[in-house]
Structures are given as structure tokens and as C-alpha cells.
Phi, psi and omega in degrees: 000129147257144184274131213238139172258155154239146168128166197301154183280158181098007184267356173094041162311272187313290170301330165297332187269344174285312170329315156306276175001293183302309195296351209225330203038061162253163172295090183287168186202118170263104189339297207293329207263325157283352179288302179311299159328308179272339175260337162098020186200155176304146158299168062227335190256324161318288199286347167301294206292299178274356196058135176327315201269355175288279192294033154254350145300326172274340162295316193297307176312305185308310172298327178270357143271355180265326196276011185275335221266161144243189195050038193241181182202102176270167142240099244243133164324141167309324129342320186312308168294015176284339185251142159316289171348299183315307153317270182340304181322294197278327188273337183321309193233011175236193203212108164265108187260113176264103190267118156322131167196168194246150203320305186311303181307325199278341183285310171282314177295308200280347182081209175245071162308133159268018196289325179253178175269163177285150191268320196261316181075021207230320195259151161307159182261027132283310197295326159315281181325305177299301186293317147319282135014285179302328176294307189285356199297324172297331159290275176341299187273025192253306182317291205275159173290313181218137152272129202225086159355115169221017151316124184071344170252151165320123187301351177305285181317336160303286183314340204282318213288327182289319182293307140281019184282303218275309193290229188022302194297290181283034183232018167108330194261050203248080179268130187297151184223000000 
């Protein structure tokens, strides 16, 4: 079984997930750095050049290989629950963790980082954040299994917070939260 993170970037995917990952002593597995690995380029320069939907195509592929492995603690572009496939792909052998944080925390983690591109290309990037953010919220909880808050917390307290999800989940008591 693997644990799968969601949710908008800056919520702190990737580092909660090498954190799990360490705690379970599972394999963390990172989407974005495998899409990036197979295209031999930053996404932010693949989607100028090629467009969203080539690289959500290639995403679709990286996820339905990652949702082959266990024991793993993937971690997933914020994007990823826009294709159904994608779901599937990932809840078949995982524990879907959606980690959550509200626009101003996502605002503040990402900075003015360049790593993705703009999603809208039209709006400030709060407004961008928010406006996404509202399209994707339904999908996230539609995925997921459990919701886990990180507004104010540590990635430590994240992680800690999934690991005792996950502890819960197999000792009978995994009510989705």
C-alpha cells in the first residue's frame, strides 16, 4: 500500500513526503522530479514551450507508474486530480493524504518562485491561487481519504499528523478525516 500526498504546491508535498517516507521507512517518490527526469527540462520550460496538456500527459503516464510501486509515499503535482485516470491511477494501491493550506500560506511558501508557470496566465498571483484553488477543491476532496491541515504547521507536524492517520487507518479506526 502506498501513500499518496495532494493538494495545491506549496502545501508542503515533497517535504512531508521524504518525511513520511523516513518514518515508515518506504521509498518517497516524487512526481514533479520524475516528469522533469524524463523530460531532461524544468516543467516551467517544457509547458512554455509544449503546453499544459502535453505535460499532463506525461504526468498521466508517471502516475499510473507510480501507482504500480508499494510501499511507497508518492508525491503529486498539485494538478494531478484534474484527470480522473489519475485518481484511479493512485487510489488503487494508496491512502490518499489531501494536504491543505489557505491561499495567503500558499502565497507565502511559494514566494515569487519560478519553478511552474502561471495556470491562468491572466490573474495576479493570489488571485490565480484562489481561483485555482476553488476549481480544484472538489476534485481534492472527491480523491482523498484524509484531510490534514498545514496551515501553521511544521513539516515535522504534518508528517507526524499522516503517520498517525495511517496508524489509526490499519489498527481499525480510519475514518476518513
Amino acid at each position: 500500500m502506498n501513500v499518496v500526498l495532494i493538494g495545491y504546491r506549496g502545501t508542503g508535498k515533497s517535504t512531508v513526503a521524504d518525511l513520511v517516507a523516513g518514518a515508515l521507512g518506504a521509498t518517497p517518490f516524487h512526481t514533479d522530479l520524475e516528469i522533469e527526469r524524463r523530460l531532461g527540462e524544468p516543467i516551467s520550460g517544457f509547458v512554455a514551450a509544449n503546453g499544459w496538456d502535453a505535460f499532463r500527459d506525461i504526468e498521466s503516464e508517471i502516475v499510473r507508474a507510480a501507482g504500480q510501486l508499494d510501499e511507497a509515499v508518492i508525491d503529486t503535482g498539485g494538478g494531478v486530480v484534474t484527470r480522473p485516470e489519475n485518481v484511479a491511477s493512485l487510489r488503487a494501491n494508496g491512502v490518499v493524504f489531501w494536504l491543505q493550506a489557505s491561499v495567503e500560506t500558499i502565497r507565502d511558501r511559494i514566494g515569487d518562485s519560478q519553478n511552474r508557470p502561471s495556470l491562468t496566465g491572466t490573474q495576479s498571483f493570489a488571485d490565480e491561487i484562489g481561483a485555482v484553488l476553488a476549481k480544484r477543491t472538489p476534485l481534492y476532496e472527491a480523491a482523498s481519504d484524509h484531510r490534514v491541515a498545514t496551515d501553521g504547521r511544521t513539516p515535522d507536524e504534518i508528517a507526524a499528523r499522516v503517520v498517525m492517520l495511517l496508524n489509526q487507518r490499519s489498527s481499525g479506526n480510519g475514518e476518513r478525516s
